[in-house]
LONU-489313 format. One line per field, with one value per residue (C-alpha): residue number from 1; residue in one letter; chain; x, y, z. Coordinates in Angstrom, 2 decimals, m for minus. Example, Ala and Ser with C-alpha at 12.3 -4.5 7.8 and 13.67 -1.06 7.14 Angstrom:
% LONU-489313
resi: [1, 2]
resn: [A, S]
chain: [A, A]
xx: [12.30, 13.67]
yy: [m4.50, m1.06]
zz: [7.80, 7.14]
***
This chain:
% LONU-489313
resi: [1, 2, 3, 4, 5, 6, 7, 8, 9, 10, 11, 12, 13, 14, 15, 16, 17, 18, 19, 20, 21, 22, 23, 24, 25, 26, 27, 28, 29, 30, 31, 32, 33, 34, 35, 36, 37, 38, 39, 40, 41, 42, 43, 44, 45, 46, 47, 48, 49, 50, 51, 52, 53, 54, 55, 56, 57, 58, 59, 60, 61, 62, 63, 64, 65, 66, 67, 68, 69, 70, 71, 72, 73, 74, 75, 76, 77, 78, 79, 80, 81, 82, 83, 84, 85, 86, 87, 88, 89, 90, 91, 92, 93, 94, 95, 96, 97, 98, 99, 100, 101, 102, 103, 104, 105, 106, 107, 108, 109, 110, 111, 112, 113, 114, 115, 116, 117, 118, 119, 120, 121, 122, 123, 124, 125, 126, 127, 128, 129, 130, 131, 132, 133, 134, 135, 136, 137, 138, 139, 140, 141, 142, 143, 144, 145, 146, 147, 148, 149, 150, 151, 152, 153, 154, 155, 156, 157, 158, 159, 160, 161, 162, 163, 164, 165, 166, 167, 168, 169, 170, 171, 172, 173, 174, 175, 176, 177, 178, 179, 180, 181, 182, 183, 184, 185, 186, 187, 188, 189, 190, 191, 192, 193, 194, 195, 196, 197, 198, 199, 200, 201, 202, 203, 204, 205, 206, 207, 208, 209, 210, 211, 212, 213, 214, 215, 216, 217, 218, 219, 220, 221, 222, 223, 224, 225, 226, 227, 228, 229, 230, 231, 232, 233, 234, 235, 236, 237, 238, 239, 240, 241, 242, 243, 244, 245, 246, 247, 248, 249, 250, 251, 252, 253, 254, 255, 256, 257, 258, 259, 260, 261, 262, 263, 264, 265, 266, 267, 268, 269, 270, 271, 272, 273, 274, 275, 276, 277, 278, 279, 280, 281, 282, 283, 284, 285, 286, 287, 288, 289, 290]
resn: [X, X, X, X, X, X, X, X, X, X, X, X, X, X, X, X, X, X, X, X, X, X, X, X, X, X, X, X, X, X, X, X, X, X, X, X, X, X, X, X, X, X, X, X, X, X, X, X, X, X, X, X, X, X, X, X, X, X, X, X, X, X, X, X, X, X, X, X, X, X, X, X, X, X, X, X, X, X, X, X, X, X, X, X, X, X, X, X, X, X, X, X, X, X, X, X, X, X, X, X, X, X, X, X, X, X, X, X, X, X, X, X, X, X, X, X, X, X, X, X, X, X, X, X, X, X, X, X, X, X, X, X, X, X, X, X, X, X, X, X, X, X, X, X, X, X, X, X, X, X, X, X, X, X, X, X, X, X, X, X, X, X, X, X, X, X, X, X, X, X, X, X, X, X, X, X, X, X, X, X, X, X, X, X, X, X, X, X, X, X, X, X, X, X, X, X, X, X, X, X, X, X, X, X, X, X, X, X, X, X, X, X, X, X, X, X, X, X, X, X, X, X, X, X, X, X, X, X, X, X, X, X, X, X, X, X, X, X, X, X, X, X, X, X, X, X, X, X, X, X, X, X, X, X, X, X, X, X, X, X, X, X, X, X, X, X, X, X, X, X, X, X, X, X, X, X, X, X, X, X, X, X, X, X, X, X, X, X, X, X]
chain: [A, A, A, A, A, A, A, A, A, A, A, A, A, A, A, A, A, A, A, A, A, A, A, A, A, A, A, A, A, A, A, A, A, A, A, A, A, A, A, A, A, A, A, A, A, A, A, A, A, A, A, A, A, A, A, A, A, A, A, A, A, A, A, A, A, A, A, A, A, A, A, A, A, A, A, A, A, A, A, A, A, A, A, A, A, A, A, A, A, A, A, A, A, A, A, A, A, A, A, A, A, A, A, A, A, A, A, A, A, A, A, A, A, A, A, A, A, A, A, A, A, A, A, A, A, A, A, A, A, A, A, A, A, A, A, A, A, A, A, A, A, A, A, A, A, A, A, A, A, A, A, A, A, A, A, A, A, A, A, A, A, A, A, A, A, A, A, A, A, A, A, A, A, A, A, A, A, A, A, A, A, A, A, A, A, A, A, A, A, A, A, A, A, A, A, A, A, A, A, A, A, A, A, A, A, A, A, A, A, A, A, A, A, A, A, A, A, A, A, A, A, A, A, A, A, A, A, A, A, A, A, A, A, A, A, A, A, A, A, A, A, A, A, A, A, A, A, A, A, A, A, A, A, A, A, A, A, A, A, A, A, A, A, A, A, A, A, A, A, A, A, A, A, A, A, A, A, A, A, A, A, A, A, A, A, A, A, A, A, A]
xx: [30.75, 30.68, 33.91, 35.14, 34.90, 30.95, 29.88, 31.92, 32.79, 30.93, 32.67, 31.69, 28.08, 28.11, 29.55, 27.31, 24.08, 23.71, 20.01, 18.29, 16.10, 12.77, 14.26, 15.31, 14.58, 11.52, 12.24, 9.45, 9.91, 7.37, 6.74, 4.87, 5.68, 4.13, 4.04, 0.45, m0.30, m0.44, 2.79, 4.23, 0.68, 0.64, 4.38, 4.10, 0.27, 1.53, 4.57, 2.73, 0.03, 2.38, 4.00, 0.76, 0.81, 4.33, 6.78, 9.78, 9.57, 12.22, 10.57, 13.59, 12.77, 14.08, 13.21, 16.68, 16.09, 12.51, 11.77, 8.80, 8.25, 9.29, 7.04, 4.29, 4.51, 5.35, 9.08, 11.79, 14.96, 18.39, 20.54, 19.73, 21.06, 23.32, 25.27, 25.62, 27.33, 29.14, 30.96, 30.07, 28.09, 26.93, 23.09, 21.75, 22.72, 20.53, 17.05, 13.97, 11.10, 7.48, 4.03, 4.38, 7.45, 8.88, 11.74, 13.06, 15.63, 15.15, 16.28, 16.90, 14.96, 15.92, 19.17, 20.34, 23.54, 21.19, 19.01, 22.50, 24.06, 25.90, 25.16, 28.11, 27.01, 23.46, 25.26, 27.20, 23.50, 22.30, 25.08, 25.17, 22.02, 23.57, 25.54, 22.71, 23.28, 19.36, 17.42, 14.15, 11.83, 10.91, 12.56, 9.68, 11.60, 9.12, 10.74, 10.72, 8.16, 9.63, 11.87, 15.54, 18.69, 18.20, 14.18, 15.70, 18.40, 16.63, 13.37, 15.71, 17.33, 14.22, 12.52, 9.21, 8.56, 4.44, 3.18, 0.85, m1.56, m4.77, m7.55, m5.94, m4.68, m1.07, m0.94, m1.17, 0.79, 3.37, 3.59, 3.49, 6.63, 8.19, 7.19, 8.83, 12.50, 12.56, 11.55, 13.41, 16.52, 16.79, 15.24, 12.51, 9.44, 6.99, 5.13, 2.56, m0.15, m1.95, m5.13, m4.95, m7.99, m10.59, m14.57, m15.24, m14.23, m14.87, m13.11, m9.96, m10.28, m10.73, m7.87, m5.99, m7.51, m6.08, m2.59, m2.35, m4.23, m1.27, 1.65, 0.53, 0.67, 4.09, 6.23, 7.17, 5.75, 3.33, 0.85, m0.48, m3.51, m2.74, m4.82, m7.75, m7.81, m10.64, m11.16, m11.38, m11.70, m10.48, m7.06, m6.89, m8.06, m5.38, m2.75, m3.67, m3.57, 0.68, m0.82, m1.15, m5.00, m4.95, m3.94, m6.56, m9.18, m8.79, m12.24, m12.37, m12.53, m8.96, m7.82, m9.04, m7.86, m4.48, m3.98, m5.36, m2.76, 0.00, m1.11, m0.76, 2.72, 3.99, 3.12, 5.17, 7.81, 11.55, 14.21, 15.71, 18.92, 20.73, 19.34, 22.53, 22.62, 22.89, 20.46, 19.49, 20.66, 21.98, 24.68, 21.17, 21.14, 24.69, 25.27, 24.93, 27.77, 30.27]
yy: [97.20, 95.73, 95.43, 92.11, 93.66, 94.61, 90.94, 89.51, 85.84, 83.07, 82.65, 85.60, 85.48, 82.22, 84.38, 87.07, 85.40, 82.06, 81.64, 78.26, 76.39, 78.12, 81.55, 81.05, 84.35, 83.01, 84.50, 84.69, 85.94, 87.52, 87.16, 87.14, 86.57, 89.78, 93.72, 94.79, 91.74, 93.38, 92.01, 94.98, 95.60, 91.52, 91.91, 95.74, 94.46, 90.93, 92.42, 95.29, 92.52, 90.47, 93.47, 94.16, 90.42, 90.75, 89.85, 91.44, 92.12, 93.58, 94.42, 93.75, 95.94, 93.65, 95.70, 97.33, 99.33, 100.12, 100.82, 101.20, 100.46, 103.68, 106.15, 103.45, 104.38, 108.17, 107.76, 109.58, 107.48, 108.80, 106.07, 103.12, 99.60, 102.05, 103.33, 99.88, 98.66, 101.27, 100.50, 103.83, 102.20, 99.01, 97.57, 98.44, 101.92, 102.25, 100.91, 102.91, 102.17, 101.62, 101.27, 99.54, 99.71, 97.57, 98.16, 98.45, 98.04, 100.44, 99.96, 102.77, 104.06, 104.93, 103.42, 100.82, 99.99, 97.90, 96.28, 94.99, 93.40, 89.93, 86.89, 87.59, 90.92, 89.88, 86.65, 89.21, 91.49, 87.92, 87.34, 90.97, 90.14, 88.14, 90.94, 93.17, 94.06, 94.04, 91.57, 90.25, 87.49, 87.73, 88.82, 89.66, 90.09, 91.75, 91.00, 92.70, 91.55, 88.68, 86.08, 87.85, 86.71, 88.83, 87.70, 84.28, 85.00, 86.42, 83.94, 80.82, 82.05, 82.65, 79.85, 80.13, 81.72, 82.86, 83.91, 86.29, 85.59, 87.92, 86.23, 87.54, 85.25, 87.14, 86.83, 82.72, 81.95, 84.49, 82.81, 79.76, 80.24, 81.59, 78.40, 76.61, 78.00, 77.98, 74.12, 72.97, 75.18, 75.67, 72.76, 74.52, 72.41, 73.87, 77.11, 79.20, 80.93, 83.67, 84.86, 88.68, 91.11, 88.24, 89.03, 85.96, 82.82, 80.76, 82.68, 82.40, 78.52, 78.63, 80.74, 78.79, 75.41, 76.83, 77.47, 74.20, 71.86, 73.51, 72.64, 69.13, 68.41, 69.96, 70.52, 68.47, 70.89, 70.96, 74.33, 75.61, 78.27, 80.18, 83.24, 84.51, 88.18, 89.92, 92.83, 95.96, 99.51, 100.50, 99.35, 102.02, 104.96, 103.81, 103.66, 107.30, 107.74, 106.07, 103.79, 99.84, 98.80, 96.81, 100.40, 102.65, 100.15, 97.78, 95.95, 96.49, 92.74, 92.94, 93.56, 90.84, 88.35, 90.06, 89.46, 85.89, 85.70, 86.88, 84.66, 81.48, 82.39, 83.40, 79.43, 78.02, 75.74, 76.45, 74.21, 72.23, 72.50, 74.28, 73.06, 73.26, 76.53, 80.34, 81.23, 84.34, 83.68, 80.70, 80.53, 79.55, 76.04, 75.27, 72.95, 75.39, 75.51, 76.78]
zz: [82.42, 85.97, 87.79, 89.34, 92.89, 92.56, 90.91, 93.86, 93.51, 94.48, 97.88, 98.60, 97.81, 99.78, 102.94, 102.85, 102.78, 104.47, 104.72, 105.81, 103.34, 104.91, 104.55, 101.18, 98.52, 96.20, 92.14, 90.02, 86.68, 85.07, 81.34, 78.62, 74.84, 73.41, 74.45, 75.83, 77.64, 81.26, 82.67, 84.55, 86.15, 87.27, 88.46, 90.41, 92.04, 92.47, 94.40, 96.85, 97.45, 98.58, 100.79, 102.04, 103.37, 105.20, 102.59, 101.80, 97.98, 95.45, 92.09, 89.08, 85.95, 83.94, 80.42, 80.39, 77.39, 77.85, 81.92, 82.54, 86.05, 88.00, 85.25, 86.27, 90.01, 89.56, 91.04, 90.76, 89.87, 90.43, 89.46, 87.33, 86.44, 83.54, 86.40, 88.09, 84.68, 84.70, 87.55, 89.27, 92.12, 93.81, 93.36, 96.78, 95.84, 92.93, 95.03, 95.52, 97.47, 95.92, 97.53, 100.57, 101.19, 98.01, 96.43, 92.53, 90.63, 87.96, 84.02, 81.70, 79.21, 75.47, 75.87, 73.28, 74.75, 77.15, 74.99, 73.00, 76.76, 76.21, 77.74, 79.66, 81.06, 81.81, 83.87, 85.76, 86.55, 87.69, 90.39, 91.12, 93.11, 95.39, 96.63, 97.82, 101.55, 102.06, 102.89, 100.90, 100.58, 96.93, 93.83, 91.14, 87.42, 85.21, 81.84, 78.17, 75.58, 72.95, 73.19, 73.34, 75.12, 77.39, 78.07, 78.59, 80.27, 83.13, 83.22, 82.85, 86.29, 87.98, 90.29, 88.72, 85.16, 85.36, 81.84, 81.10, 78.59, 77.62, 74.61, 71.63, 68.98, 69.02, 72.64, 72.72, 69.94, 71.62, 74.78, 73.40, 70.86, 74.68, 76.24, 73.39, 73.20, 77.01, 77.37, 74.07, 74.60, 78.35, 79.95, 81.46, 82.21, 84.28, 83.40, 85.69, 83.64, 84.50, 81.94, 82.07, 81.19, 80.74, 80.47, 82.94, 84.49, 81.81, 78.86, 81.14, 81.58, 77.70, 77.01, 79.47, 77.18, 73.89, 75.25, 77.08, 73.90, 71.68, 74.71, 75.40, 71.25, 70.88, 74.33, 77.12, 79.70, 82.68, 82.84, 85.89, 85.78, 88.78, 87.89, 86.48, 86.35, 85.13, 83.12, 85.06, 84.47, 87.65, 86.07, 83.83, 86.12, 88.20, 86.17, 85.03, 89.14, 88.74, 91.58, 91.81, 91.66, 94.85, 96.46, 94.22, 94.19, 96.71, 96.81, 92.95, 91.17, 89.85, 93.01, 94.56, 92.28, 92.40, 96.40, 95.66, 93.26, 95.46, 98.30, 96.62, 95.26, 98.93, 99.38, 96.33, 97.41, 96.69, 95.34, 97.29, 94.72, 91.85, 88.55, 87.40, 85.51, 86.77, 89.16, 90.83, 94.86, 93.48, 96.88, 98.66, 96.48, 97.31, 100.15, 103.35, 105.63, 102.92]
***
């Protein structure tokens, strides 16, 4: 399990990285409800879009048990979160770099011990982050599928939580039983959407309709369509190519709406505070000056 000395302690994490309200690391966590929704290909062409337009960006592959984000890039991994628990190294020293110059955190595949963390231990992967030596402008967590402690753990501590939805009947009631422990058990009110693999503008408005008729009846929540993305081929050729779409198929229409996407969340604000729970970076939310 972690050691004391590589979570640090909160004095620490407020020593090492005193950054001014501007400067702040953004954390979106990137979710969905149910398996096969697209969420790894929103989170990796959300994140080297947003490289491509100057950002910093650190890519958490957040399915511990299931990784998924390295084999989708074609990268070679030669330590993992595994050996970070295991005490055998710090978190900068398990980072690769991606397209563009991003960097991962990579999970482990085939490994149950992950999938079965505590709450505990996925608190201590949470402040871990605030010990990284390098520096970043967004954190993109591109969670497991479902609605496990550990799926909650990690979108509860994230700034924004975006949810992926495609038109499938599994796929909305997924999300929306995800948007209902979250809000109902964690106090988490405001949810981005994005409408994945959609035949046209309108069928993603709709889609976005059916999940938002169902919230309004049931949840005290606000839903925000950020994205339409539309069906594209070129998605699956480049996958097959282990390359990001925006990088394959730059002009293609997924693409597009991909660096739309990613410029509108480089322009979501921060908090100005801690909510009041564990946060990723949460030292940034303390009072500054500490």
């Amino acid at each position: 399990m972690i050691l004391n000395n590589q979570l640090g302690d909160q004095a620490s994490g407020l020593r090492t990285m005193k950054q001014s309200a501007n400067e702040r690391i953004k954390v979106i966590a990137v979710t969905g409800g149910k398996g096969g929704v697209g969420k790894s290909n929103v989170s990796l062409n959300m994140a080297v879009s947003m490289a491509q337009q100057g950002k910093r960006v650190l890519v958490f592959d957040a399915d511990l048990g299931l990784a998924n984000v390295d084999v989708m890039l074609g990268l070679r991994v030669e330590k993992n979160l595994s050996h970070l628990l295991a005490g055998e190294c710090e978190l900068d020293d398990i980072l690769i770099t991606g397209p563009q110059g991003i960097k991962i955190v990579p999970a482990t595949s085939g490994t149950r011990n992950m999938v079965e963390l505590s709450t505990q231990e996925h608190a201590g992967l949470i402040r871990s982050f605030s010990e990284l030596k390098q520096e970043f402008d967004v954190l993109i967590v591109d969670t497991a599928a479902g609605i496990s402690d550990m799926v909650l753990s990690f979108s509860r501590a994230a700034q924004d939580v975006m949810v992926v939805v495609c038109d499938e009947p599994s796929s909305i009631t997924d999300a929306y039983a995800l948007i209902k422990v979250l809000n109902r058990d964690y106090n988490v009110f405001r949810f981005k959407i994005v409408a994945n693999m959609v035949r046209s503008m309108r069928e993603g408005q709709e889609l976005f309709a059916k999940l938002s008729k169902v919230s309004d009846r049931f949840l005290d929540v606000a839903l925000d369509l950020v994205a339409i993305i539309p069906f594209d081929e070129n998605v699956r050729k480049s996958v097959r190519r282990q390359k990001t779409i925006v990088e394959a198929f730059p002009k293609s229409p997924a693409s597009m709406a991909f660096k739309t996407l990613a410029s509108r969340a480089g322009k979501w604000p921060t908090p100005e505070s801690a909510t009041g729970h564990l946060e990723f970076f949460i030292e940034q939310l303390v009072s500054p000056g500490v």
